[in-house]
Phi, psi and omega in degrees: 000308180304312175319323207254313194270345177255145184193144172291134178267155188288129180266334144343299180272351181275350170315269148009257231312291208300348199251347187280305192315304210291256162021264164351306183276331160253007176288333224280291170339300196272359181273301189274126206282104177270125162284020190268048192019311173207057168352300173312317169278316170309329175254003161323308153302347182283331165304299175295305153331299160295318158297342188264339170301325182307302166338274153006267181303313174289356195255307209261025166243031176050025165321313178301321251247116162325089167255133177286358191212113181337306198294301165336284189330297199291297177275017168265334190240008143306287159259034151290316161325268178328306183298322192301307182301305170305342171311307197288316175291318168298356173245000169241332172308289156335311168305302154339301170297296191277040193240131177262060139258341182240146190250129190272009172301308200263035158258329188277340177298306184286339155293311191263011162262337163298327194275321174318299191293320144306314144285336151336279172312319177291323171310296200304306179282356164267009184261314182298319179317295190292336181258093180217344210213059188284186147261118166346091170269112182315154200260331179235132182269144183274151190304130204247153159323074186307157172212141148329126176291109199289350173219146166271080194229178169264111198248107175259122167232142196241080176244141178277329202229121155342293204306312166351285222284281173304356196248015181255179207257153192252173185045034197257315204259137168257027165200153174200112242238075194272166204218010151275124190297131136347297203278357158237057189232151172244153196067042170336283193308311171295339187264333175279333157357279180303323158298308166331293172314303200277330165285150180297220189258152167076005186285131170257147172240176191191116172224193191205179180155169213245087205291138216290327181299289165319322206264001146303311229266313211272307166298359161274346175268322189299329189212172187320148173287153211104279157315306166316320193292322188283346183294299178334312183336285190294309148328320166287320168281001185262281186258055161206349158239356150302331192266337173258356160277158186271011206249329182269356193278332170292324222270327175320290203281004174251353174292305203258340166091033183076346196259147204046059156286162178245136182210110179316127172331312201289343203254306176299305172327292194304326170301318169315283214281001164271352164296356185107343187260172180256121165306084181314294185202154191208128209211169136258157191193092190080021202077353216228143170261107203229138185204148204241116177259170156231151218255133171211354176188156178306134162296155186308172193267352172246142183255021200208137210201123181275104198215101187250153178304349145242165196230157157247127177240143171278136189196157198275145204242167173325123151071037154051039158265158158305143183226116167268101203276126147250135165232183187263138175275137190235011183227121158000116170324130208065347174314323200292324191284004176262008199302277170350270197309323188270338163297321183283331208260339208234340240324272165236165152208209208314157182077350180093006190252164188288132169286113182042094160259102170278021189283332183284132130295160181313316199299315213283338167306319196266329146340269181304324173299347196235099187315039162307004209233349188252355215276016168216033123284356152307306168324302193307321170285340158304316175323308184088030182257343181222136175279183184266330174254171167149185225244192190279128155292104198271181148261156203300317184281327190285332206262340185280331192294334242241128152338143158305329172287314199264335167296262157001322196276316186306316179292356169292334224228122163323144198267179200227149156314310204225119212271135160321320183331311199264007184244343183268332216016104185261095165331316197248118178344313208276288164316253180007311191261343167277333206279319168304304205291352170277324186283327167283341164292334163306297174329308203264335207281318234229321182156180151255340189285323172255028171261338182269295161331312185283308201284349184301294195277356155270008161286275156018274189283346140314311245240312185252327196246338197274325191057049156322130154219173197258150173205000000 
């Protein structure tokens, strides 16, 4: 008992804690309109009161607690948080009512703008947490045992459970014809999984699911106008953001067993392919979406992919290391494994971005146009990982594109917030790489600092008189 109840505490977040409380108590003084004279002092002891309770409560529901693993970490100081708030209000609120020096609207304002402001922060830092600890995907899949195929057949199945699925015999079918809609199975990713294993190299599967565009189209046609919108609200956070929160996914999938998720075309494609296949072809028909994979490398050996209001994207760094880059997520789950598949079908067009790029979501479109979406690569520059100016931090398919000579040239220099891009605005690749290779030919020619200077403020005036925006 003494193990679970005594614990060395983070001295740090009680740190937090204390400077958040302080902050708070005089935001909540300086909004509400007081008669006290001298407000501040008067309500001081209530502070102090409510702070050594928060404290308290938080070191004996184990807010302080050093956790090794996000998840464990989120949901234990999740509701420790919670008890702790309610803890605090059933023990000070009453001492309060019953003290006549004190008003109690702005004391319960001042409790429910503290409990507000905590959590907020603890979301940020376990949103930061989540994408810091994304999972690893091996760069080489390991090699599997090839065999001849003993039939040349079609294998059609209507499966409910993974285990089916793993129990057939591997290498008999060179296609397999699954015929339960995707979006209504749980565990999606262990049944493509499984197919993989089961299929050879070059083996196809054909599946279907019922993509978030259709199923919108169609339960907004089910009922009265109005009425419709507001049912969808809830019909949307019910099976489409419930299954990705952490704190609601369990409790979704043992209510709905996975069936009638709403999952974006863009997401189920990207999953085949972090499962191992290539898209061959893909149609609609009848409301149902149907796409012919081909099997081309082992599924990852994890089956699970973390998608927090922020991403870490891996993109090439000075002398061509890896960087793990943050932004605000602006895509669709799973898009980073569609990069390829949306270059072959779409390819670029003006400025150097994917032509209908179906990956961006509505948010994420208006994120980039005004660059919210860049705005926690300040970390990465707090860091010392990124300059304020410099040329982009690419990915491994956008940077294979780029010369060879200009490759070589990139790996001298730290990559940047604020791009050359926005002082040439260049339409074309081809542009695009004279517009880096003239700010890095400065760079060598001239310093970085004052090539970094100069091009900072004609980014700028791009920017305010030209009205550039990112897309």
């Amino acid at each position: 008992m003494k193990r679970n109840l005594f614990y060395r505490p983070s001295l740090r977040w009680m740190v937090i804690d204390v400077v958040i409380l302080t902050l708070c108590y005089l935001f909540v003084l300086w909004v509400l309109p007081m008669q006290a004279q001298e407000p501040v002092e008067k309500c001081l002891p209530a502070l102090l009161t409510f702070g050594a309770t928060w404290l308290l409560v938080s070191y004996l529901f184990g807010r302080y607690r050093r956790h090794a693993g996000f998840s464990n970490g989120y949901a234990h100081t999740a509701f420790a948080e919670l008890y702790t708030i309610l803890i605090g209000f059933v023990v000070d609120l009453p001492l309060f009512i019953c003290h006549n020096n004190y008003s109690l609207p702005v004391l319960a304002a001042m409790l429910v703008f503290m409990g507000v402001v905590f959590f907020l922060v603890t979301a940020v830092r376990f949103a930061y947490l989540y994408a810091s600890d994304p999972e690893i995907i091996p760069d080489t899949e390991p090699q599997r045992s090839q065999q001849p195929i003993t039939h040349h057949e079609i294998l059609y199945r209507e499966t409910q459970h993974v285990s089916a699925v793993q129990a057939l015999p591997a290498y008999r079918y060179d296609c397999v014809v699954e015929q339960t809609p995707l979006d209504n199975l749980r565990g999606i990713n262990r049944l493509l999984a499984a197919y993989n294993a089961l299929l050879p190299d070059g083996g196809e599967l054909i599946c279907r699911f019922k993509d978030k565009s259709t199923k919108k189209r169609e339960f907004l046609a089910r009922y009265p106008k109005g009425l419709n919108w507001l049912l969808y609200l809830f019909h949307y956070i019910w099976h489409r953001l419930c299954p990705k929160l952490f704190l609601t996914k369990r409790l979704y999938y043992d209510l709905t067993k996975g069936r009638h998720r709403v999952l974006s075309k863009t997401e189920m494609l990207g999953r085949l392919c972090y499962n191992g296949y290539e898209i061959v072809e893909e149609c609609k028909y009848h409301g149902m979406r149907y796409v012919r994979a081909r099997r081309i490398k082992n599924a990852p050996l994890r089956h699970k992919l973390r998608y927090g209001p922020i991403i870490s994207l891996k993109r090439h760094g000075k002398g061509n290391q890896p960087v793990k880059v943050y932004k605000f997520r602006t895509m669709y789950p799973y898009s980073e494994f569609l990069q390829d598949y949306i270059y072959q079908k779409y390819r670029l067009q003006e400025g150097g971005k994917f032509n209908h790029d179906i990956r961006v979501n509505g948010e994420g479109q208006f994120m980039r146009r005004y660059w919210i979406d860049e705005l926690p690569m300040l970390v990465n520059w707090l860091r010392g990982d990124l300059k304020l100016v410099g040329v982009r931090p690419l990915s491994n398919q956008y940077f294979s594109l780029y010369d060879s000579d200009l490759q070589q040239l990139r790996s001298q220099f730290k990559p940047g917030m604020l791009p050359p891009f926005y002082v040439d605005m260049p339409k074309t690749l081809e542009e695009i790489q004279e517009s880096e290779r003239k700010y890095l030919n400065l760079c060598i020619k001239n310093g970085q600092w004052r090539t970094d200077f100069v091009y900072f403020w004609k980014i700028v005036g791009t920017i305010l008189f030209k009205r550039a925006r990112s897309k």
